[in-house]
Every structure is written in C-alpha cells, then in structure tokens.
C-alpha positions, 0 to 999 in steps of 0.5 A, a space after each residue: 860244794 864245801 862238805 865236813 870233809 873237805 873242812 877241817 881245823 888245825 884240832 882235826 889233826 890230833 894225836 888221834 888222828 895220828 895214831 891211828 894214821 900210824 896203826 892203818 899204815 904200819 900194821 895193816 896196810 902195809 901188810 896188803 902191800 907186801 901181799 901183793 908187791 914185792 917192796 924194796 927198800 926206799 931211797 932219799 931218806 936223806 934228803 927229809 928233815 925231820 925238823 921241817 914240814 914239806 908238801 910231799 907230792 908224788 905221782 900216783 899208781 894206786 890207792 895205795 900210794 898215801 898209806 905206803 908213803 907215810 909208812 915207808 918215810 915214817 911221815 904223818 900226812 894229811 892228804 888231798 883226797 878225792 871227793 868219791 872216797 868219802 861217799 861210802 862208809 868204810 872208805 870215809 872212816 878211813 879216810 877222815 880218820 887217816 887225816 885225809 880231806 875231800 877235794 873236787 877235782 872239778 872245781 876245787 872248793 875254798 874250804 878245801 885251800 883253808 884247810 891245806 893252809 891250816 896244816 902248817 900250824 900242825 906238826 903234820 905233812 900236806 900230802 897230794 897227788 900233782 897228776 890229779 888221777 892214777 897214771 901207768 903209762 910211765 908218762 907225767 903229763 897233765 899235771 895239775 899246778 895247783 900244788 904249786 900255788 899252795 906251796 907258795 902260799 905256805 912257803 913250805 917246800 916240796 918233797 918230790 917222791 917217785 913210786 915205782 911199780 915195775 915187773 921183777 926181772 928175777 920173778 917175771 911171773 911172780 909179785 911186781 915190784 914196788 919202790 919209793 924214792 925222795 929227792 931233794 925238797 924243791 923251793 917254794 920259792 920260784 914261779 909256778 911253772 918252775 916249780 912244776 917243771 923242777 917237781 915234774 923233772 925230778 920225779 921223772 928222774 927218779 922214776 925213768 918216766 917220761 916228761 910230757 910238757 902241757 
C-alpha cells in the first residue's frame, strides 16, 4: 500500500535531510557503534568516485548497517527500508529524516520504484539490502534481484560493500569486531542474473561468506 513514506520527490532529499543523515551518522550513531564493536578501518575507499553516484548494495547484519556505511565512506544515502520501521514514532523520525523510504517486502509498491528512480536526479546514493532481511550465518542466499532491475533502469552502477562482524581473536571474550569493505563498482550493464552473480561473488569474496545460488 503506497504510504508518504514510501514516496518521496527529488525535493525530499534536501540539505536538511543530508545534514541531519550527517549528524545521526557521524556523532551519534557511530558512537553506539564503537560502544559495542570494536570498528576497524574500512577497506576499498579507492574503488568510489566521489563524482559518480552508485546503488550501494551490502549484505545486512544488523540495524546498524545503513548508518555505519554512510559514516564509514562519508556517502549520503537514501535507503530502502522496510515498512515496520516507519510504524512507531522515534524509529519513522529517524528514518524519514536520515532520507530512508519505506518498502513492502511483500509486494513491492510503484511509488516505492518512483522514488528509487528519482534519486538519480539528486546528488544522493540509493542504498538497499539485496539479501532482503539480516542474515549471521556467513551464508548469501535468497537474494532478492530486484536491486538489479533497478540498476539497469538507472544505468547506475552497483557499489558492492561487505560488512563483516566476526570474534576479536586478540579479545575473545571482549567487543566483536566490525568492518567494511568496497569492491569494485559492478556494471549495470549485463543481465539481471549476471549482475547478481558478480554483486553476490564480490561481497562473498570480501566477506569469506559462502555463495549459495537459488
């Protein structure tokens, strides 16, 4: 069902919008990062163009995934996000404001693909989860393909990014560790299979998860 979340114009992604992704991101949000993992440096840096504008797609670990990636890769990124989050006050405040716009896992609305293609006349990111749900098994399946249709739609590449959580072998008992990783921005270019098979192998790669094809 189309909500005022799940649609939103180019205007939406204002500098209002930005500075308080940047605020939520880099002074808060980060800090409960660092309370509970231990974050080490992010890798790949090199491989973003600050000039371009890419889908960045990662697999997910955790709520906290959108607000470190945009932190850790100083990005601005309007994400998908589900549906549930815009239901209670604090969490729709955060969201709506951080940019973020609500999409049924269900039945995917087209005012939720209206507003994913209108991002490209912004100065924004699209951001969005191709695994639909937070996984911790080290394995990537059941990846939704969706991400890849829009890709094409929006000729914009795909930014592949690992989020790695895993035990601190120094401090077994103490903080996880917690870590990102950028690969190289993949082509919208090819069919739908390949670019989720390239997007899928890289994350893997990066991550030492394991590819499980549908």
């Amino acid at each position: 069902m189309t909500t005022k979340f799940s649609t939103k114009t180019p205007k939406s992604f204002n500098i209002w919008r930005k500075t308080f992704q940047y605020i939520a991101c880099n002074w808060v949000i980060i800090n409960m990062i660092k309370s509970k993992y231990k974050v080490l440096k992010p890798e790949g840096a090199e491989n973003i163009d600050k000039t371009k504008k890419y889908i960045v797609a990662s697999n997910h670990c955790s709520g906290f995934d959108p607000f470190f990636i945009a932190s850790q890769y100083k990005l601005t990124i309007a994400y998908m996000a589900k549906k549930q989050l815009f239901e209670t006050f604090w969490s729709m405040v955060l969201m709506d404001w951080c940019g973020a716009f609500a999409v049924d896992r269900d039945k995917v609305d087209v005012s939720t693909i209206k507003t994913a293609l209108s991002i490209k006349k912004t100065n924004w990111h699209l951001g969005l989860f191709p695994q639909g749900t937070r996984c911790h098994s080290g394995r990537m399946e059941n990846i939704t393909k969706g991400f890849a249709s829009i890709a094409k739609k929006m000729d914009t590449d795909i930014l592949p990014i690992a989020i790695i959580v895993k035990d601190n072998p120094d401090n077994p008992n103490g903080k996880k560790i917690m870590q990102l990783k950028a690969g190289k921005p993949i082509s919208s270019k090819g069919s739908v299979e390949e670019i989720v098979n390239e997007w899928a192998e890289s994350v893997c790669s990066m991550g030492g998860f394991e590819y499980i094809r549908s």
